[in-house]
C-alpha positions as CSV (number, residue, x, y, z in Angstrom):
1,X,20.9,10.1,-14.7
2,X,19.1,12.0,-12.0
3,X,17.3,10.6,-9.3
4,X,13.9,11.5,-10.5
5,X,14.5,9.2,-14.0
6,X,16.2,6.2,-11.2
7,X,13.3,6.3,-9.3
8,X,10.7,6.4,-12.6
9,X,12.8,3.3,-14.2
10,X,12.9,1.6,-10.7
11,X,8.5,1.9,-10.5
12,X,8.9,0.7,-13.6
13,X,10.8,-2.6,-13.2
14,X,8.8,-3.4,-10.0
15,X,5.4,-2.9,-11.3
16,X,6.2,-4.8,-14.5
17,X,7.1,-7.8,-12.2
18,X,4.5,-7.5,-10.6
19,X,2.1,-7.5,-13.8
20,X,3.5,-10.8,-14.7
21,X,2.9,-12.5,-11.5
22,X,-0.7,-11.3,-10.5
23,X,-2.6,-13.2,-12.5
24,X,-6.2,-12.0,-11.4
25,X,-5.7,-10.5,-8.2
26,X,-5.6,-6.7,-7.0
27,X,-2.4,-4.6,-6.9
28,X,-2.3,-3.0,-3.1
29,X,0.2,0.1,-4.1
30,X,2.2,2.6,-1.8
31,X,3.0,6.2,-1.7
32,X,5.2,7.4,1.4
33,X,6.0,11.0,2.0
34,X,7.7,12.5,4.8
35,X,4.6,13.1,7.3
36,X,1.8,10.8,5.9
37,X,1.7,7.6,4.1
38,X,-0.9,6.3,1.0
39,X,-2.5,2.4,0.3
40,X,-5.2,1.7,-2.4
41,X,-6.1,-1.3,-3.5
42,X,-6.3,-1.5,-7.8
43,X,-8.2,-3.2,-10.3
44,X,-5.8,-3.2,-12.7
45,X,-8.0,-5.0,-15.0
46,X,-10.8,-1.9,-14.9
47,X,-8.0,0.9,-14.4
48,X,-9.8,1.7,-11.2
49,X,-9.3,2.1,-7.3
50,X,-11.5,-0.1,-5.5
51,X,-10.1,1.1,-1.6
52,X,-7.9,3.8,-0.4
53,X,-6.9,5.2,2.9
54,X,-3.9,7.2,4.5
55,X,-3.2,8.8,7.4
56,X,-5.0,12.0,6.5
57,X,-8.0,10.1,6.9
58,X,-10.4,11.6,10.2
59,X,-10.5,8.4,12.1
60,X,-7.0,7.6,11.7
61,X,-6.0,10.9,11.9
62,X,-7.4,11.7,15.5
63,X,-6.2,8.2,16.6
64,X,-2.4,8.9,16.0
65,X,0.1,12.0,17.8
66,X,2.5,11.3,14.7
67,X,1.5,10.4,11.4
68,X,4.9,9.9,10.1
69,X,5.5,6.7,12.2
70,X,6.0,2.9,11.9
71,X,2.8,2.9,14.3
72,X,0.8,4.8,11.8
73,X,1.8,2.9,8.6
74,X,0.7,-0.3,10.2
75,X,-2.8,1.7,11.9
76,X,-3.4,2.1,7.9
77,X,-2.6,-1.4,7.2
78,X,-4.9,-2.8,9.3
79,X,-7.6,-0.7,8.7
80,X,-7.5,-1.0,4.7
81,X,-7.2,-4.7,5.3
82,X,-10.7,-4.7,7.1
83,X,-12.3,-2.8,4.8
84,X,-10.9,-5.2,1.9
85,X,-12.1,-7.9,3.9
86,X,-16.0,-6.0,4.1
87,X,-15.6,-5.9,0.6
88,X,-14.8,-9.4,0.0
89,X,-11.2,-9.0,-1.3
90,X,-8.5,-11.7,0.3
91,X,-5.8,-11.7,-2.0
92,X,-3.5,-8.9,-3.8
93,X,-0.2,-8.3,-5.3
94,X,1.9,-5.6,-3.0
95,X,3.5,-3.3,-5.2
96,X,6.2,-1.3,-2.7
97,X,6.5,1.3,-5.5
98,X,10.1,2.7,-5.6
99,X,10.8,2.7,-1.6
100,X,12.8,-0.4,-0.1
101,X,10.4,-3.1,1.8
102,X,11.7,-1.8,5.2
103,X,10.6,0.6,8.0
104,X,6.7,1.9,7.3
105,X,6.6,0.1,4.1
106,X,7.0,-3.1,5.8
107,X,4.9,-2.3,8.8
108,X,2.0,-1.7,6.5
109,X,2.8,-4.6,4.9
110,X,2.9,-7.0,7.9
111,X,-0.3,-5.3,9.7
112,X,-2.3,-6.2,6.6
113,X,-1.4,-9.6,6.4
114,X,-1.9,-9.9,10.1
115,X,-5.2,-8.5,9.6
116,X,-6.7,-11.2,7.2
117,X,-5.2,-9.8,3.6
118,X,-2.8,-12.6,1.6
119,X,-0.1,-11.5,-0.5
């Protein structure tokens, strides 16, 4: 099996877990590439994206040298968990996608939570 079907049947698993378990909340979801990394917040319910923000985004963009960083994963955290919070959402499911809950996955993670969002 290559890795592109390991990683598709990993998603998989995760977000079926994570169906189970969020009963009526929003799934916060995350794509990392090399340089930049993605967070939206999903209505799974609806099928749509109620928030979404990376670091290609002006304002964080200009605020950060490297976009690529721990220190730019958790500049997105923090920022997508005040604009939850301005749009009245508290709690979500995280879904870490295929990627391991360390390095910028986890910083995300913990600046959100630090920033008023419950998981």
């Amino acid at each position: 099996m290559d890795t592109k079907n390991k990683n598709l049947l990993k998603k998989r698993r995760i977000r079926e877990k994570i169906k189970k378990r969020s009963n009526d909340r929003y799934r916060l979801s995350i794509y990392r590439s090399s340089n930049n990394i993605y967070a939206q917040i999903i209505d799974d319910n609806k099928g749509s994206t109620l928030l979404s923000l990376s670091t290609l985004d002006k304002k964080i963009k200009s605020k950060l040298k490297n976009t690529g960083n721990k220190e730019a994963a958790s500049t997105v955290g923090t920022n997508l968990a005040e604009m939850a919070k301005q749009k009245g959402i508290k709690k979500v499911v995280f879904d870490r996608g295929k990627y391991l809950y360390h390095g910028r996955i986890k910083a995300l993670a913990d600046s959100a939570r630090e920033a008023g969002l419950e998981f």
